[in-house]
KEVEXRO-671252 format. One record per atom (N, C-alpha, C): residue in three letters; x, y, z. Coordinates in steps of 0.2 Angstrom, whole numbers, padded with zeros to 4 digits, always signed. Layout:
REM residues N
alaXYZ
...
REM end
This chain:
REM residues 247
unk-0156+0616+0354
unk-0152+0610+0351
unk-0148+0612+0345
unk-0151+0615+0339
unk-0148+0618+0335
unk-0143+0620+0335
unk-0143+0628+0342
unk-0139+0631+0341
unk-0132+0629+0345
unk-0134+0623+0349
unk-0128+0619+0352
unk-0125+0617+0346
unk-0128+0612+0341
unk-0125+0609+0335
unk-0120+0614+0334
unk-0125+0618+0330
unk-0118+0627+0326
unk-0113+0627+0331
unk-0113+0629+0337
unk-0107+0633+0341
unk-0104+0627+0340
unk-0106+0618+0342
unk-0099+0613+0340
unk-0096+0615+0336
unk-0101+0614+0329
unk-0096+0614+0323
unk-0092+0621+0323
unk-0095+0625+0324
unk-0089+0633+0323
unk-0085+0632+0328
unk-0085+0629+0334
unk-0078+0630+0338
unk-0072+0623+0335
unk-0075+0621+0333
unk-0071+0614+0331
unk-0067+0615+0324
unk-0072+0617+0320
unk-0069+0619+0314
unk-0062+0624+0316
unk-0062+0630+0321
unk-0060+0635+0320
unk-0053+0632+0326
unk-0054+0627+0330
unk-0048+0622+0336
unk-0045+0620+0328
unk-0048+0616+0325
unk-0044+0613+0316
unk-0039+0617+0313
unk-0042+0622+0311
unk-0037+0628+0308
unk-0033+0632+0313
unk-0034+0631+0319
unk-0027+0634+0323
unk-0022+0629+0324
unk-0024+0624+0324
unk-0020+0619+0325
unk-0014+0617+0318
unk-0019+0618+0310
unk-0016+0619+0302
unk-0011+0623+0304
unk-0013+0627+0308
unk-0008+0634+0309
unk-0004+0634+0310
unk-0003+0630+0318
unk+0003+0629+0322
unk+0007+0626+0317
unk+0005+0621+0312
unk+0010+0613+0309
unk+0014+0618+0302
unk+0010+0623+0302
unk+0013+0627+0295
unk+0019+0628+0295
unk+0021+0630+0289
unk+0030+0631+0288
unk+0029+0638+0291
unk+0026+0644+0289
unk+0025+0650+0291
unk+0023+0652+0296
unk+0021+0646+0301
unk+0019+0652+0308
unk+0020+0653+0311
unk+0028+0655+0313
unk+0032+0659+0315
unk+0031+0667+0315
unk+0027+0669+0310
unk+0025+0675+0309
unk+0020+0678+0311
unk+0017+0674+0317
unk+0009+0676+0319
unk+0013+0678+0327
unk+0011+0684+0328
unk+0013+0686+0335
unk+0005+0687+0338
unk+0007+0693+0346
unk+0000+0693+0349
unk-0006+0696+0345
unk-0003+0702+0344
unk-0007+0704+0339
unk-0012+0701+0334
unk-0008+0696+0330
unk-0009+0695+0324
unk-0016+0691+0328
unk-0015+0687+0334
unk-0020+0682+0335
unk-0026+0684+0338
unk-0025+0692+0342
unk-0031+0695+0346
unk-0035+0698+0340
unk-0033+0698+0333
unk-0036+0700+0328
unk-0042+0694+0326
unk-0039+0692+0326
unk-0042+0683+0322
unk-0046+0683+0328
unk-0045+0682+0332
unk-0050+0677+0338
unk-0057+0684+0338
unk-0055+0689+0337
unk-0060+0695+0336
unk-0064+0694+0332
unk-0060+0693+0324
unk-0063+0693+0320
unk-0070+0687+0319
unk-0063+0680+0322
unk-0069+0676+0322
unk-0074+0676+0326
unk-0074+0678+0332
unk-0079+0679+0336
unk-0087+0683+0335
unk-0084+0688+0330
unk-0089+0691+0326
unk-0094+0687+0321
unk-0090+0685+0314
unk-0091+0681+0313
unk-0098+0676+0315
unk-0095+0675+0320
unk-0100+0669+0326
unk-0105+0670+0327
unk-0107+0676+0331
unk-0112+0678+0332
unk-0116+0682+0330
unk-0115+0685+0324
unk-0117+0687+0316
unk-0120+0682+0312
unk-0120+0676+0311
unk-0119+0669+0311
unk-0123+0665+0313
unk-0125+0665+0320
unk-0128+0664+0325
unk-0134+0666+0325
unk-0133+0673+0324
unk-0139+0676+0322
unk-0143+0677+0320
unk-0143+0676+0311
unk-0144+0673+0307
unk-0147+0666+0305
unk-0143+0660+0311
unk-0148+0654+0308
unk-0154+0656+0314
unk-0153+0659+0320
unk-0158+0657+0326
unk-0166+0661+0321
unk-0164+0666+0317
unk-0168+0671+0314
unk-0171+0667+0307
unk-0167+0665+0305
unk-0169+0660+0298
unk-0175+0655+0297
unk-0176+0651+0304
unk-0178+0645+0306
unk-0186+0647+0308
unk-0191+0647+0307
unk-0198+0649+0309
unk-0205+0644+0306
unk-0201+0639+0303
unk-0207+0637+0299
unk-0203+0628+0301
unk-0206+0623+0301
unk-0207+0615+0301
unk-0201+0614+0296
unk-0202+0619+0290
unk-0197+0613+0285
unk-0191+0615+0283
unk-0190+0622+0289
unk-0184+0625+0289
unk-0181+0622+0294
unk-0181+0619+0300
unk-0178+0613+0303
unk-0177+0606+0300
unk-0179+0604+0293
unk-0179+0599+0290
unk-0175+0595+0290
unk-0171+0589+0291
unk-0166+0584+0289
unk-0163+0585+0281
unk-0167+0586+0280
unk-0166+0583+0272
unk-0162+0589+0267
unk-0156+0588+0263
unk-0150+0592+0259
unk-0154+0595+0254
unk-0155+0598+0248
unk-0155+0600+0242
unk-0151+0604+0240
unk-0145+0599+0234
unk-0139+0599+0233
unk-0140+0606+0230
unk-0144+0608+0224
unk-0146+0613+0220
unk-0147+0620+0226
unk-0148+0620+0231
unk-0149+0624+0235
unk-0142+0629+0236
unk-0139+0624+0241
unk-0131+0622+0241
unk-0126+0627+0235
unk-0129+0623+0230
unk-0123+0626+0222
unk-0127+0633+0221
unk-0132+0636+0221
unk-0136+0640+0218
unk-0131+0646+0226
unk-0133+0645+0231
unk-0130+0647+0237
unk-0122+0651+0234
unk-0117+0646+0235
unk-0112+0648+0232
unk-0111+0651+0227
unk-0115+0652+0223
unk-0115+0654+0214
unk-0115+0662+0215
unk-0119+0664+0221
unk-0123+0671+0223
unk-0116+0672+0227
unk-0115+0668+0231
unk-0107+0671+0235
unk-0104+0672+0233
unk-0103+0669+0226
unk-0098+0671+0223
unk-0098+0676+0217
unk-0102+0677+0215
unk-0103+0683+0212
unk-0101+0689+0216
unk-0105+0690+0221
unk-0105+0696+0225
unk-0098+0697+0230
unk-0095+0692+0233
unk-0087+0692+0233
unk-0082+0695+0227
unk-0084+0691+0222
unk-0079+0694+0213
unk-0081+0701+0213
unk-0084+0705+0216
unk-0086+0710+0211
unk-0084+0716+0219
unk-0085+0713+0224
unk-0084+0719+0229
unk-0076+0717+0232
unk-0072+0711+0229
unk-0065+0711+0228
unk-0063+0713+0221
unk-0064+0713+0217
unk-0062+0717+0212
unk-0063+0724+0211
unk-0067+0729+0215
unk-0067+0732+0217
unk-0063+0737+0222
unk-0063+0732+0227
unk-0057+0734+0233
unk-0050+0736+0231
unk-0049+0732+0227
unk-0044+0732+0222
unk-0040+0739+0217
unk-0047+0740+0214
unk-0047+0745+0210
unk-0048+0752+0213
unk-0049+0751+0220
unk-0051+0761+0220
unk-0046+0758+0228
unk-0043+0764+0226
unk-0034+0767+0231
unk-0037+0768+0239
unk-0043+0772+0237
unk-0046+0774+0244
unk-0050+0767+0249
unk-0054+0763+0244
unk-0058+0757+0248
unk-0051+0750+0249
unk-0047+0750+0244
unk-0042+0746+0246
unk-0035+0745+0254
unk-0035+0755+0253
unk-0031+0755+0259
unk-0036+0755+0267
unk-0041+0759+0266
unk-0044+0755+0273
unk-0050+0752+0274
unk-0050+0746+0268
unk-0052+0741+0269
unk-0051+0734+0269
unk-0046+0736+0264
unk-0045+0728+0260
unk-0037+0728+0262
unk-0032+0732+0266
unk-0025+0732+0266
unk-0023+0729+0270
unk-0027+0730+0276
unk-0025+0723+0281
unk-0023+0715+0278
unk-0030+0713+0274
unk-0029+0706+0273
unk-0020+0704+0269
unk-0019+0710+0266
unk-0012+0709+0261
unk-0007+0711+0264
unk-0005+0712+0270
unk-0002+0712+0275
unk+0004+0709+0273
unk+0003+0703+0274
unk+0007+0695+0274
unk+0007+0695+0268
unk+0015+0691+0265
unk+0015+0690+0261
unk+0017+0678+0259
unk+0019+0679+0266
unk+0018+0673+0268
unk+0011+0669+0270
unk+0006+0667+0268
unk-0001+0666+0270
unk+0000+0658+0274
unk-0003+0658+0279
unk-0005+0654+0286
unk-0014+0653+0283
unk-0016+0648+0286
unk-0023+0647+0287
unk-0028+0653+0290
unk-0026+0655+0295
unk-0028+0661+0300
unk-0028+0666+0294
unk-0024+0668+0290
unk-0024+0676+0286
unk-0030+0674+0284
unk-0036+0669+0283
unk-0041+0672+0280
unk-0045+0673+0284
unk-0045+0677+0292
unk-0047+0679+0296
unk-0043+0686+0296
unk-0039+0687+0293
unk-0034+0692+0297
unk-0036+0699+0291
unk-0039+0703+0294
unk-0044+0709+0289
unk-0046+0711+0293
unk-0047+0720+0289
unk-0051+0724+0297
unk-0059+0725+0295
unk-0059+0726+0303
unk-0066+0725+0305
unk-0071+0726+0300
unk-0071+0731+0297
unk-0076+0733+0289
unk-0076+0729+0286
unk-0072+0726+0285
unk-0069+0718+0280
unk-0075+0712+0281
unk-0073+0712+0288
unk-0076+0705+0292
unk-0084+0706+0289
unk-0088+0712+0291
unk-0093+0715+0292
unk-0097+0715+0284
unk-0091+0716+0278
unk-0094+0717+0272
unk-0094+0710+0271
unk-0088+0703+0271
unk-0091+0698+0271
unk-0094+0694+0273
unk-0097+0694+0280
unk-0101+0693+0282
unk-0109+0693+0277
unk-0108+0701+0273
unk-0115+0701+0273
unk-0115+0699+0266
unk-0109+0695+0262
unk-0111+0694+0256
unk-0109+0687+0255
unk-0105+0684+0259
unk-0105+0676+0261
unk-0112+0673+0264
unk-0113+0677+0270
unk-0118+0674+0274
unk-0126+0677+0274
unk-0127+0684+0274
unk-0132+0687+0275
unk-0137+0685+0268
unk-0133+0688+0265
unk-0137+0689+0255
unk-0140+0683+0254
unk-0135+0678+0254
unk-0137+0673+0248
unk-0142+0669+0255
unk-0143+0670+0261
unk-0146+0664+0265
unk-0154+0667+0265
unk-0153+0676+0265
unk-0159+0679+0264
unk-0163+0678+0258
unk-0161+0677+0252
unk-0164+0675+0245
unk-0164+0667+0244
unk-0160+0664+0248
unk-0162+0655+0246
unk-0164+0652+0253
unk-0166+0656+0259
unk-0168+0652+0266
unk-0168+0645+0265
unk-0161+0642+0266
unk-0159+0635+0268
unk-0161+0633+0273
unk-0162+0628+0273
unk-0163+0623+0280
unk-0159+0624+0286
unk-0159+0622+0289
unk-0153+0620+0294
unk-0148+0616+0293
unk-0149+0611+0291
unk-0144+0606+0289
unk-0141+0608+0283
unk-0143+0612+0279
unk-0140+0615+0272
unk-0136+0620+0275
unk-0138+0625+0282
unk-0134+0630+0282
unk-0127+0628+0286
unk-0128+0623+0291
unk-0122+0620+0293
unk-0117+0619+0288
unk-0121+0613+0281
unk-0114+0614+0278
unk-0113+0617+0275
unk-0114+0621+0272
unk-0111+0628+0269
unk-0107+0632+0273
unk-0108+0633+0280
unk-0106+0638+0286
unk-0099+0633+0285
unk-0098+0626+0286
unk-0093+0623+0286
unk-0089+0623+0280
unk-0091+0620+0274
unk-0088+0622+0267
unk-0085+0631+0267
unk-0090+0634+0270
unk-0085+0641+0268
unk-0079+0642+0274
unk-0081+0641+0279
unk-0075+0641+0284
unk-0071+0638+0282
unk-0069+0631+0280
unk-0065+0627+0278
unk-0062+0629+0272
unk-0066+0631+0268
unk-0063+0633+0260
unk-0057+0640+0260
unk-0062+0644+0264
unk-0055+0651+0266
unk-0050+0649+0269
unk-0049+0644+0274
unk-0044+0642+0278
unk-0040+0640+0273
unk-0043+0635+0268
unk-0038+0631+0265
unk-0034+0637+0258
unk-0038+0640+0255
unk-0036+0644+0250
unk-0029+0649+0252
unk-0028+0649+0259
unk-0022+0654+0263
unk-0017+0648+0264
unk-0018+0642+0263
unk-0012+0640+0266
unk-0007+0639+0262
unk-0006+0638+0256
unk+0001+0636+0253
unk-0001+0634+0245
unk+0004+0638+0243
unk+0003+0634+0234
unk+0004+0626+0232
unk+0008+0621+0238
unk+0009+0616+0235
unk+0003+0611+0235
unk-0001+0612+0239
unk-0008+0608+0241
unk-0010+0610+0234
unk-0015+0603+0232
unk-0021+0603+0229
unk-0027+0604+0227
unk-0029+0601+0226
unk-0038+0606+0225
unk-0039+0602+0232
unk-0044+0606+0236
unk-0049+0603+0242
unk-0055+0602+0242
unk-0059+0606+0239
unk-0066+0604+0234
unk-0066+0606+0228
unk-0069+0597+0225
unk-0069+0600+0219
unk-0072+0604+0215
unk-0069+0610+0210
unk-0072+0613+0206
unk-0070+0620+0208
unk-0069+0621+0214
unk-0068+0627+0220
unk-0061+0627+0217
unk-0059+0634+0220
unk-0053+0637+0216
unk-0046+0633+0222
unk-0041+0632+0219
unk-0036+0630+0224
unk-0033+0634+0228
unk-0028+0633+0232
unk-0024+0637+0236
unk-0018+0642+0232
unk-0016+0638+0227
unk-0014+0639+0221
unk-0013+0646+0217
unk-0021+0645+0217
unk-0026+0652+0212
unk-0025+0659+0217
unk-0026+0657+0223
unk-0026+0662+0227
unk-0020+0666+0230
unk-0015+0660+0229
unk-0008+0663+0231
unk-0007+0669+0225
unk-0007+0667+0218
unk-0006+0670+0214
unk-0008+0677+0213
unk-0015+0677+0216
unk-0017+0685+0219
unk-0014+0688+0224
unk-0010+0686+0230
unk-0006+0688+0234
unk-0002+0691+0230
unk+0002+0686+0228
unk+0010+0686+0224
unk+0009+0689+0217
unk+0006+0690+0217
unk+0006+0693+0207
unk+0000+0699+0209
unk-0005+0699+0212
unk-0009+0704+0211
unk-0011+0706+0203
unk-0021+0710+0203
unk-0021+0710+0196
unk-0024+0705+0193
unk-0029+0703+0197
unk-0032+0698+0196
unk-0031+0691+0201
unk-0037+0687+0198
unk-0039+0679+0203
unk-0045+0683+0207
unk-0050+0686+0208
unk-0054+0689+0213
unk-0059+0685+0216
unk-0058+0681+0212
unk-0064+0674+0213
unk-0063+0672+0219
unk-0069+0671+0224
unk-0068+0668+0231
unk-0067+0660+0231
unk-0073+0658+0226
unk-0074+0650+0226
unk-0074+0648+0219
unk-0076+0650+0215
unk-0076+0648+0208
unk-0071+0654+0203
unk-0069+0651+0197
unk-0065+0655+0194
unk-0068+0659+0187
unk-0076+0656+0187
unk-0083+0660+0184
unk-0080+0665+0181
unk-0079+0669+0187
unk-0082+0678+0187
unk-0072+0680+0181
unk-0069+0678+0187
unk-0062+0678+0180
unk-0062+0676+0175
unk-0064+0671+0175
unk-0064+0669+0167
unk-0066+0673+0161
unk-0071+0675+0166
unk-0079+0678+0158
unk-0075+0685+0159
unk-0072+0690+0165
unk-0068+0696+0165
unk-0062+0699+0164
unk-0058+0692+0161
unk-0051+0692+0159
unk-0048+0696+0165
unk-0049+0693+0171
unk-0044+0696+0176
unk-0041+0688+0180
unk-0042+0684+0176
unk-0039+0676+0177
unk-0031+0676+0177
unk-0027+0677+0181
unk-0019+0678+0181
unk-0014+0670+0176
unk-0018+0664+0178
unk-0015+0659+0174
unk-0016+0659+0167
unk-0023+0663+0167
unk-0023+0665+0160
unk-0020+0670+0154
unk-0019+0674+0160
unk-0015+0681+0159
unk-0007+0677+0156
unk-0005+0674+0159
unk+0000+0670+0161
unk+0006+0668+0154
unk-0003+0662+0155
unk-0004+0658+0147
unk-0002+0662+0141
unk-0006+0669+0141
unk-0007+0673+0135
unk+0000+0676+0135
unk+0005+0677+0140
unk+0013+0681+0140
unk+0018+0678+0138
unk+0017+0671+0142
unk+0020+0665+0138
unk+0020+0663+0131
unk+0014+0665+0126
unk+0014+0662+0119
unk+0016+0669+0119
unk+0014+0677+0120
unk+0015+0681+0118
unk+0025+0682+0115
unk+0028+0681+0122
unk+0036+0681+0125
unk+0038+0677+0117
unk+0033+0669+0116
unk+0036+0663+0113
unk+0036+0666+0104
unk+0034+0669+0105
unk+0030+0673+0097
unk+0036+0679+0094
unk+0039+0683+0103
unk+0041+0686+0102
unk+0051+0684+0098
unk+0050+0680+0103
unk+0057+0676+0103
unk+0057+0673+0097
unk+0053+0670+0094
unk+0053+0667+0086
unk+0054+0671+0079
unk+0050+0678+0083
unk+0052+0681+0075
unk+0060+0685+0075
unk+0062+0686+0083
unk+0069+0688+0084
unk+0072+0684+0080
unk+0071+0675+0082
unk+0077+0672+0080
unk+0076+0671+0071
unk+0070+0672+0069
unk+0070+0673+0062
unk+0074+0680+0059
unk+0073+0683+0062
unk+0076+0690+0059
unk+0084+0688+0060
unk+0085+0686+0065
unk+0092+0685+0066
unk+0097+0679+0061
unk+0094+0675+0060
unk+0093+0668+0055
unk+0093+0673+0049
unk+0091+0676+0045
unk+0089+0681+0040
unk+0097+0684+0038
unk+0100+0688+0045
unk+0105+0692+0046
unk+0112+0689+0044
unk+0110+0682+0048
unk+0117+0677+0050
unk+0116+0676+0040
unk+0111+0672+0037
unk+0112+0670+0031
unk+0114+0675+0027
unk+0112+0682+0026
unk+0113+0689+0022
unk+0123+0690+0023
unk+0124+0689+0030
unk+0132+0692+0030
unk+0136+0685+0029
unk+0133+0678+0028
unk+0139+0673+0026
unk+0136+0673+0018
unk+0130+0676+0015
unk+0130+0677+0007
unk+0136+0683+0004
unk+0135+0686+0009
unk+0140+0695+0006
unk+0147+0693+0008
unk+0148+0686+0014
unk+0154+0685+0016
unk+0157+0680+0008
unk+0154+0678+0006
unk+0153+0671+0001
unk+0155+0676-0005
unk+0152+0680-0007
unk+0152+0685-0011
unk+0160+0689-0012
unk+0160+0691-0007
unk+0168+0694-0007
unk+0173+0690-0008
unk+0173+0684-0007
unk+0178+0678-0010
unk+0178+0678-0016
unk+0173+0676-0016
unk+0172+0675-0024
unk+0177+0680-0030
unk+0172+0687-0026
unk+0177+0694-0029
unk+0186+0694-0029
unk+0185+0691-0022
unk+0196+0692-0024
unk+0197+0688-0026
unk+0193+0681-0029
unk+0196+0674-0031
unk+0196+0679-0038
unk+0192+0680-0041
unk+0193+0683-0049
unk+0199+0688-0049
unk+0200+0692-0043
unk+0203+0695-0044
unk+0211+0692-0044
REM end
């Protein structure tokens, strides 16, 4: 019964975001290709997934009903640490970024689906640091792992689709923060929370912030130096008058 539950919710979630997909401004861009990747990916995913709850589940209280919210948050805190640190690394070394992490940045245009679209090593690493890690160290329930299985598939879907959207959960990073990594690279690595940037000054809005006072500081003391220049040559200009008036 359980694993009837799972396979609804994953297929259902995963009908939702093809369908965001279809409605996108961008998905003109997605050919055969691009979809025999996704449905690959996700199908992995699934049964990885699958795996995992059928193997979690051995004890009465791991079937339980019952949520513990603190489980949930503690869950995401671990995924996201260990996301920040093995995306900020991809990043940083030429060789794990090009055949690992190069696929996903492909597109510069991001649809729902590019947060499926990454190769196969990609799927397999996240896999084990979205799913495997943090479920092997806090063994959630069942009902706790449905919703997190559903919070994270929903949450990557949404962080690829567009800068205009707003926050989706609160507290989680927006679509916004994400794009910024796309499009500016050099930070945002944060999957779910913007913790790990913040405390590692790889925050690009922050970066941002600190270019704009830097620019505004720069620009201030030009205009004073300039202001300085203008007053110096209408004093020497004031000056000279004066000289031929005596003269």
């Amino acid at each position: 019964m359980n694993t009837l539950v799972y396979i609804f919710i994953y297929v259902t979630l995963f009908c939702i975001i093809v369908k965001l997909n279809s409605y996108h401004k961008n998905h003109n861009k997605c050919d055969f290709s691009y979809y025999k990747d996704i449905y690959i990916n996700y199908s992995v995913l699934f049964v990885l997934t699958l795996l995992v709850i059928n193997n979690n589940y051995a004890s009465d209280y791991k079937y339980s009903c019952s949520v513990n919210l603190f489980i949930i948050i503690i869950y995401f805190l671990i995924a996201d640490s260990l996301t920040y640190w093995y995306h900020r690394t991809v990043h940083r070394q030429p060789i794990l970024k090009k055949y690992v992490h190069s696929t996903h940045h492909d597109n510069y245009q991001m649809v729902p689906l590019d947060a499926l679209n990454a190769s196969y090593l990609e799927i397999l690493c996240d896999f084990l640091m979205v799913f495997l890690i943090p479920t092997f160290i806090l063994q959630p329930n069942f009902v706790e792992s449905i919703i997190i299985y559903g919070i994270v598939v929903s949450h990557i879907a949404y962080k690829h689709m567009d800068e205009e959207y707003g926050y989706f959960i609160p507290y989680f990073i927006n679509a916004n923060y994400h794009t910024k990594h796309h499009e500016i690279g050099g930070g945002n690595y944060g999957q779910f929370f913007i913790m790990w940037d913040f405390l590692m000054n790889t925050l690009i809005l922050k970066r941002e912030k600190k270019e704009i006072r830097e620019n505004k500081e720069i620009r201030e003391k030009k205009e004073i130096r300039e202001n300085k220049e203008i007053r110096k040559k209408k004093k020497k200009l004031k000056t000279n008058k004066s000289n031929d008036k005596i003269k």
